[in-house]
C-alpha positions as CSV (number, residue, x, y, z in Angstrom):
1,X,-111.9,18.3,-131.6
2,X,-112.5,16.4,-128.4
3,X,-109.1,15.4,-128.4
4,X,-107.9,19.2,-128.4
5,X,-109.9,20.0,-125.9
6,X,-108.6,17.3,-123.6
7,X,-105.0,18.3,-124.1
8,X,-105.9,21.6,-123.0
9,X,-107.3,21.0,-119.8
10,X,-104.0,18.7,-118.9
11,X,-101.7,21.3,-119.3
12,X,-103.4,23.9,-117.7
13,X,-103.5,21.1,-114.6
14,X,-99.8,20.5,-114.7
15,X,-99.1,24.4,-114.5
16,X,-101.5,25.1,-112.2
17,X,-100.0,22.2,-110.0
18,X,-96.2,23.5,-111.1
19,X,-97.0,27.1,-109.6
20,X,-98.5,25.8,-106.4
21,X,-95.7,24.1,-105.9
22,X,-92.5,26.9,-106.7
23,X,-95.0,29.3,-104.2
24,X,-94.4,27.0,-101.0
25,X,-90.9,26.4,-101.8
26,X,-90.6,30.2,-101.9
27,X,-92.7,30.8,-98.5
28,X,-90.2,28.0,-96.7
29,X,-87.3,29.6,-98.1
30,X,-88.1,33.1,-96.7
31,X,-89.1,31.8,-93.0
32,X,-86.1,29.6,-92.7
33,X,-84.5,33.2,-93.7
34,X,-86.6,35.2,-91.1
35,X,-85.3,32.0,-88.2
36,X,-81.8,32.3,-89.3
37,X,-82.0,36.4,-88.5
38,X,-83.6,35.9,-85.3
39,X,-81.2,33.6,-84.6
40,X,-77.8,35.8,-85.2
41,X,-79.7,38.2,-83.2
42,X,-80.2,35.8,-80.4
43,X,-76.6,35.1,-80.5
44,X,-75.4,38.8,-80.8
45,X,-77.3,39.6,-77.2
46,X,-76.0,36.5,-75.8
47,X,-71.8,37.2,-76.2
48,X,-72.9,40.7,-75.0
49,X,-74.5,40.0,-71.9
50,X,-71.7,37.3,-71.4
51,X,-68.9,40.0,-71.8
52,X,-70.7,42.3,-69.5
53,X,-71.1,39.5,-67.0
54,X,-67.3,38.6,-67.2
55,X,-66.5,42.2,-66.8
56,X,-68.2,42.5,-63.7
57,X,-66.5,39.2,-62.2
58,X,-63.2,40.3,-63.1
59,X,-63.8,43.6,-61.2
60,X,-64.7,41.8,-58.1
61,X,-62.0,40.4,-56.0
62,X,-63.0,36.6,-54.7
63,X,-61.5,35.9,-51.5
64,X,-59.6,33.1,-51.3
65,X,-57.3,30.4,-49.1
66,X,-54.1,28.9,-51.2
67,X,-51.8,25.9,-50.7
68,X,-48.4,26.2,-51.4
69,X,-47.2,23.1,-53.2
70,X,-44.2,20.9,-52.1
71,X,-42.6,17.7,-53.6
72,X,-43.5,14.3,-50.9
73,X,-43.8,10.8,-51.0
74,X,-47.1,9.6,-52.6
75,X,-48.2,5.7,-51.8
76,X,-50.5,3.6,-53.4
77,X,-52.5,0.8,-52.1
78,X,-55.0,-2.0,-52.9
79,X,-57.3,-3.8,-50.3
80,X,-57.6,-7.2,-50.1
81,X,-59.8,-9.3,-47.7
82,X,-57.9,-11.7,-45.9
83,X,-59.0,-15.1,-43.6
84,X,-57.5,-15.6,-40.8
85,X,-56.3,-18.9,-39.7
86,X,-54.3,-20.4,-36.1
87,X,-50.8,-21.1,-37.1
88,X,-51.0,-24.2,-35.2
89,X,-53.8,-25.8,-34.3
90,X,-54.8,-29.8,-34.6
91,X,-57.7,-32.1,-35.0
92,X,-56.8,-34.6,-32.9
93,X,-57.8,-38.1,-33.2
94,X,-57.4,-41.7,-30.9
95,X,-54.6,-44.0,-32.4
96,X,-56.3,-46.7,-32.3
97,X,-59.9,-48.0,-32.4
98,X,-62.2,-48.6,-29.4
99,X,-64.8,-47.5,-27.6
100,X,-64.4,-44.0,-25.8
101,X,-64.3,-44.8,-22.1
102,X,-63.1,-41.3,-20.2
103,X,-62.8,-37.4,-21.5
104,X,-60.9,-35.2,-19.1
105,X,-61.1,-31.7,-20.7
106,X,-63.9,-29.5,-21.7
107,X,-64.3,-27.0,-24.3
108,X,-62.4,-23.9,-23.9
109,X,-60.3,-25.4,-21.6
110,X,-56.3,-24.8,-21.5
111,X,-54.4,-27.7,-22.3
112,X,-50.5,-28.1,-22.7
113,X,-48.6,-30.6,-25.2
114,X,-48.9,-34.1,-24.6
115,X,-51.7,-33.7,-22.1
116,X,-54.6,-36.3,-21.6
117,X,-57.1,-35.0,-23.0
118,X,-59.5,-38.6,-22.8
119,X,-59.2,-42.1,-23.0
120,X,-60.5,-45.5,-24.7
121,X,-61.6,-48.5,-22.8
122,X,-59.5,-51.0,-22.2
123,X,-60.8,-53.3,-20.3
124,X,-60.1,-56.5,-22.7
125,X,-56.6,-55.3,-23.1
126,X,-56.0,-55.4,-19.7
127,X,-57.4,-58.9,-19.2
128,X,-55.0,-60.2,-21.7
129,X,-51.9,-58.1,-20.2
130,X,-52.7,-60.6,-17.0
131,X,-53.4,-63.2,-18.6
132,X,-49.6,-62.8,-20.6
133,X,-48.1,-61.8,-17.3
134,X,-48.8,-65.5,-15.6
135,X,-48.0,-67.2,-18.8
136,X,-44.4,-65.4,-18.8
137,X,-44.0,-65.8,-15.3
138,X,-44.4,-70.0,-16.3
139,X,-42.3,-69.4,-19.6
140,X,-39.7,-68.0,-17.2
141,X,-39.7,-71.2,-14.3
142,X,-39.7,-73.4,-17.4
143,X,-36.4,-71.5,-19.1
144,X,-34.8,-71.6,-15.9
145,X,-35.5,-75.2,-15.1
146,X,-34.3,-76.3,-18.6
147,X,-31.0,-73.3,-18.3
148,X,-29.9,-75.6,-15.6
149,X,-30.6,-78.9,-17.0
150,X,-28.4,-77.4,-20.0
151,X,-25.6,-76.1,-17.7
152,X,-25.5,-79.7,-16.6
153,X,-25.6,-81.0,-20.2
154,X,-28.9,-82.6,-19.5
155,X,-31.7,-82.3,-22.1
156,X,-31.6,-81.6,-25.9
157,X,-30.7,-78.5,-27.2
158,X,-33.8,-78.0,-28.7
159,X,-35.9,-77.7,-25.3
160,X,-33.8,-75.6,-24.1
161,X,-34.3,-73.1,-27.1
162,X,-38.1,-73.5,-27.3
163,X,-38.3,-72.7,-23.8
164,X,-35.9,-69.8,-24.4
165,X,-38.5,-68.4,-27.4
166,X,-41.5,-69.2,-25.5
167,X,-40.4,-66.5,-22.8
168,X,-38.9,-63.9,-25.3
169,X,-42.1,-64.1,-27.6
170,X,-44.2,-63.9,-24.3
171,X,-42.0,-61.1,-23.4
172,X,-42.7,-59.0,-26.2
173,X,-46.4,-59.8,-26.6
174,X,-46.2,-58.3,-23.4
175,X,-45.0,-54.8,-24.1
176,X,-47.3,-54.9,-27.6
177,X,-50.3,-55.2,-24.7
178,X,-48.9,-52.2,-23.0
179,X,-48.3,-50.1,-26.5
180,X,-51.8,-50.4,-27.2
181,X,-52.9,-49.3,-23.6
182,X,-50.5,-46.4,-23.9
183,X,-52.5,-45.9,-27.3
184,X,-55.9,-45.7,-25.7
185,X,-54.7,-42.5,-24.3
186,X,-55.9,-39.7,-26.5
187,X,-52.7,-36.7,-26.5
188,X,-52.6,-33.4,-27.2
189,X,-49.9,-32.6,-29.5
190,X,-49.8,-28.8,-28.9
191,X,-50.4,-26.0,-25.9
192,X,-53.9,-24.7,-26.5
193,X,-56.8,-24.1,-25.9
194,X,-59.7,-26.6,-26.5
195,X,-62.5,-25.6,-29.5
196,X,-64.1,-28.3,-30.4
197,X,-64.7,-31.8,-28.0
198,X,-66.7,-34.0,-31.3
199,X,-67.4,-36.6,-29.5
200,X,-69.2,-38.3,-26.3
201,X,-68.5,-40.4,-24.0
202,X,-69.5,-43.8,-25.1
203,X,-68.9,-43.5,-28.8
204,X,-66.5,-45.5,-31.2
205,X,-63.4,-43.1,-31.4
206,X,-60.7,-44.1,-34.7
207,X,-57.6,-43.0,-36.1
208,X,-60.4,-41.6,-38.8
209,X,-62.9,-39.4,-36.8
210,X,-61.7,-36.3,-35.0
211,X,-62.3,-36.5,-31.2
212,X,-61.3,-33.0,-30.2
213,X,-59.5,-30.0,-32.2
214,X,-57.0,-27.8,-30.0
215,X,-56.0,-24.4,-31.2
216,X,-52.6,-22.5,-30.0
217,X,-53.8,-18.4,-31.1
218,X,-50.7,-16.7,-29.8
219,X,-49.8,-16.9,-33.7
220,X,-52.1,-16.7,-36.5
221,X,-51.4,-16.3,-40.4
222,X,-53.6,-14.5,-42.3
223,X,-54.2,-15.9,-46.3
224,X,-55.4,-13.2,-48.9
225,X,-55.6,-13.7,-52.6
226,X,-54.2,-11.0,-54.8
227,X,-55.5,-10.3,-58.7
228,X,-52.8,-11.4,-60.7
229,X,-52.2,-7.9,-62.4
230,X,-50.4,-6.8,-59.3
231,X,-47.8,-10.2,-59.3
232,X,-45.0,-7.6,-60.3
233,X,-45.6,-5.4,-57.8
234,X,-46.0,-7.5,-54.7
235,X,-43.0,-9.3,-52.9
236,X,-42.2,-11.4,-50.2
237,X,-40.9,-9.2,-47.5
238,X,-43.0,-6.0,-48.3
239,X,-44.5,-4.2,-45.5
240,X,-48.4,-4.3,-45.4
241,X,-51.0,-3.3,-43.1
242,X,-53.9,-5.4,-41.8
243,X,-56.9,-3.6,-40.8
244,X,-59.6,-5.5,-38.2
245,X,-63.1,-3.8,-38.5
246,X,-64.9,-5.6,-35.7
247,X,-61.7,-4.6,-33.1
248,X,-61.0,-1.0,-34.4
249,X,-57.0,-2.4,-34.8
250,X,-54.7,-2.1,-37.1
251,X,-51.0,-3.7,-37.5
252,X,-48.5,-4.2,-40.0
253,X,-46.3,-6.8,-40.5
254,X,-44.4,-8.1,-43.7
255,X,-45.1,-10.2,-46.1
256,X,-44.2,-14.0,-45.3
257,X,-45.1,-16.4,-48.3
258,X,-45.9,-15.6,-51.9
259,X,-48.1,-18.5,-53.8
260,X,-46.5,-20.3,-57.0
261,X,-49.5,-21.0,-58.4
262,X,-52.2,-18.8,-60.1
263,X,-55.9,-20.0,-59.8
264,X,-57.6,-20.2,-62.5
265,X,-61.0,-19.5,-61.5
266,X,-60.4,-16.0,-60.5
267,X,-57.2,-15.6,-61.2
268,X,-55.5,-14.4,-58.5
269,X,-52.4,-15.7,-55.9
270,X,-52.2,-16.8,-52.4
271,X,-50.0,-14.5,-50.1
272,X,-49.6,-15.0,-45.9
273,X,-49.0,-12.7,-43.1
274,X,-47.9,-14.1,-39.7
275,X,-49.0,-12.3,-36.8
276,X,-48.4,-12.1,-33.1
277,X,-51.9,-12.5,-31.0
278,X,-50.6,-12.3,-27.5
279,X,-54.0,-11.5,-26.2
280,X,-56.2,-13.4,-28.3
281,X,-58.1,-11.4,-29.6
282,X,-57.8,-12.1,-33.5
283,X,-59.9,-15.0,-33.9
284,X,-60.0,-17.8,-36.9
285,X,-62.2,-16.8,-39.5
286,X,-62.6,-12.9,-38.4
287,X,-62.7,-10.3,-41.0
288,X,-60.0,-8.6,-42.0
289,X,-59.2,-5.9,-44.4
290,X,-55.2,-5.9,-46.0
291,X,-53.5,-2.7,-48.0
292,X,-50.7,-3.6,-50.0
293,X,-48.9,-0.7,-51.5
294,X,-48.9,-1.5,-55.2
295,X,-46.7,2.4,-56.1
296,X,-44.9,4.9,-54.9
297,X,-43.1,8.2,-55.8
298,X,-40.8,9.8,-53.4
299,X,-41.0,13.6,-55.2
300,X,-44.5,13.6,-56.2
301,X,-46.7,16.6,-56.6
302,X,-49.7,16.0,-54.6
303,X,-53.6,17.9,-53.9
304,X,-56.7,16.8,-53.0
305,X,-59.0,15.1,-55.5
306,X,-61.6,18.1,-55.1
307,X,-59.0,20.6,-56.4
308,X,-59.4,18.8,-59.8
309,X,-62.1,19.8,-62.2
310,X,-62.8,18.4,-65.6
311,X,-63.9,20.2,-68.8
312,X,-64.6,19.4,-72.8
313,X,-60.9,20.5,-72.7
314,X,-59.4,18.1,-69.5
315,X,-58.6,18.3,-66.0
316,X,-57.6,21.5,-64.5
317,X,-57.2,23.3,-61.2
318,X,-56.6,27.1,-59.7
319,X,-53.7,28.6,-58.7
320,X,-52.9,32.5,-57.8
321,X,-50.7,34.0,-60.5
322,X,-49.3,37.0,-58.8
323,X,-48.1,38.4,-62.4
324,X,-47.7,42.5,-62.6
325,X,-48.1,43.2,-59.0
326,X,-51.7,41.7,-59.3
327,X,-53.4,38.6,-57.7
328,X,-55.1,36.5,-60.4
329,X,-56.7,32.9,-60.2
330,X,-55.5,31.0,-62.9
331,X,-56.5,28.0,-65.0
332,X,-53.9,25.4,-65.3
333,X,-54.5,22.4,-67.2
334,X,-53.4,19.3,-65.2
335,X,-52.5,15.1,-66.1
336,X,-53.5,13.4,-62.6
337,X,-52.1,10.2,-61.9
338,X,-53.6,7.7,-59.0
339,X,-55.3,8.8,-56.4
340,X,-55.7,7.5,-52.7
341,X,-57.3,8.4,-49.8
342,X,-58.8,11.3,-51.4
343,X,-55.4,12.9,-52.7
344,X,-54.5,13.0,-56.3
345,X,-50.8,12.9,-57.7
346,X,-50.5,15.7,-60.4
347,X,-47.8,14.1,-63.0
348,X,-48.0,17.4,-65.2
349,X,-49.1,21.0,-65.0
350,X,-47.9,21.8,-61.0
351,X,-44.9,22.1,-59.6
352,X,-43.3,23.3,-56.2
353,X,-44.0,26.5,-54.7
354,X,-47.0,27.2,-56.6
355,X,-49.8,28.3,-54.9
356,X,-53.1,26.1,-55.7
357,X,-56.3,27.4,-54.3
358,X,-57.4,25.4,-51.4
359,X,-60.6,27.3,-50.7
360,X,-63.2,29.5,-52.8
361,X,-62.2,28.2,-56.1
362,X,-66.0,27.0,-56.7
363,X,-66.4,31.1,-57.4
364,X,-63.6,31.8,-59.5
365,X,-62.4,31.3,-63.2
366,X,-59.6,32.2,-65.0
367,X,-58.3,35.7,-64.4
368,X,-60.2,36.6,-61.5
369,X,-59.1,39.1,-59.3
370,X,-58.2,36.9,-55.6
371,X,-58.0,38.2,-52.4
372,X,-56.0,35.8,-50.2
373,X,-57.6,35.4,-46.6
């Protein structure tokens, strides 16, 4: 009986639990219902209110300013930094050894090729050069003296050829002596202007420490390096134009040297410019800003960059389409191509003698009435 009684009780449970269940399934069901109506009602009021809306703009007439399109030469160009550098210039060094005895110039100071610039001491050279000169001048009595004897067929053969060596070797020891003295003088080996003086009077000057470094700035070449993506495009000869922020100058020039070699830690090539710096004013090291034109098309369609809007469909821009008598801004769907300085070649969509709106096409769309000012 007990067991009956349990048995019951469960199933009246379950479908007690079963009904609750089926009723909020039922409830859900009809508010999604109720949110999908309000929804499509929503939706109704919004297309009408934009169709009014649109109505009213196309029965307004937006003044506006056109540009009539023409077919010209578009350029590109990529900037590069470049160094500058004197085409000639020297750090110049003693020939020989010795202790720096005079220095004639001072820095900034015009110089001219093969100019004195300072001199080592030569004080023990000098000593020796006397002491050679007396020794030849004996070498030479003693030649003589046994020349004659000789002459006379007095005296072996062999005097009379050591005496003969003796003042040759003397001779040349001689004019070794007066080498190194001319050495001691340190040269410039180019017109310029001095930049550097390294060293002080007193100081050990070698053929392996710089003493002064002359610069000649009425040339200098400029080095830039140049991604290797644009290798195709550059060559040697190609006009480009160097830009100098700090002296508000720009010049062009062409194109002298093209690197062979790629570096591989940025990957990029070497090019060089040659300029003329007659006043000096382009310095070593000064900043300076190179465009190198990387394309070009000679019958391009061209606008400004501003004209071009973008949608979920692409880029597109406004022209007047004058079609049946009426004035209309129209939306034509553009491909742009590069862009520099702000202007934008169009490769599809324009073409010349259309009329692109220049001005006021922030307040139009696509079949507004235009008024052109």
């Amino acid at each position: 009986m007990k067991r009956i009684v349990l048995f019951i009780a469960a199933t009246v449970l379950l479908a007690a639990c079963s009904s609750t269940t089926v009723s909020d399934e039922e409830s859900k069901r009809k508010e999604l219902q109720q949110y999908k109506q309000q929804l499509s009602e929503l939706q109704k009021k919004i297309e009408v209110l934009e169709h009014e809306l649109t109505d009213t703009k196309k029965d307004e007439s937006v003044k506006v300013s056109v540009r009539e399109l023409n077919e010209q030469i578009f350029e590109h160009f990529i900037e590069v930094t470049g160094k500058v550098e004197a085409k000639h210039d020297a750090d110049i060094s003693p020939e020989s050894a010795g202790t720096i005895d005079s220095i004639f110039i001072n820095e900034g100071q015009r110089v001219s090729k093969d100019q004195v610039l300072g001199k080592l001491n030569t004080d023990a050279l000098e000593r020796n050069l006397d002491e050679m000169k007396i020794q030849l001048e004996l070498a030479k009595t003693n030649f003589q003296r046994q020349k004659n004897l000789w002459d006379q067929n007095i005296g072996s053969e062999m005097q009379f050829l050591e005496a003969k060596t003796n003042m040759e070797s003397l001779g040349k020891r001689i004019e070794g002596i007066k080498a190194q003295l001319k050495m001691s003088e340190i040269k410039s080996p180019i017109d310029g202007i001095v930049d550097i003086v390294y060293q002080k009077k007193g100081e050990i000057g070698s053929p392996q420490t710089p003493f002064v470094k002359v610069l000649n700035m009425k040339k200098v070449k400029i080095y830039a390096d140049v991604s290797e993506s644009y290798l195709t495009k550059v060559h040697r000869g190609d006009k480009v134009k160097i830009r100098f922020p700090a002296l508000g100058r720009e010049l062009e020039a062409p194109i002298l040297q093209i690197g062979n070699v790629i570096d591989p830690n940025n990957r990029t090539f070497r090019i060089r410019i040659d300029l003329n710096n007659p006043d000096g004013m382009i310095k070593p090291n000064l900043v300076s800003v190179i465009q190198i034109r990387d394309y070009m098309a000679k019958n391009a369609i061209v606008i400004p960059s501003l004209f071009i809007k973008e949608d979920f469909t692409g880029n597109y821009t406004y022209i007047v389409d004058n079609a049946q008598g009426k004035s209309r801004a129209k939306k034509v769907y553009v491909e742009p191509g590069m862009t520099n300085n702000n202007l934008t070649e169009v490769v599809t969509g324009l073409s010349a003698g259309m009329q692109v709106i220049s001005e006021g096409y922030a307040q139009v769309s696509d079949g507004t009435p235009v008024v052109l000012n």
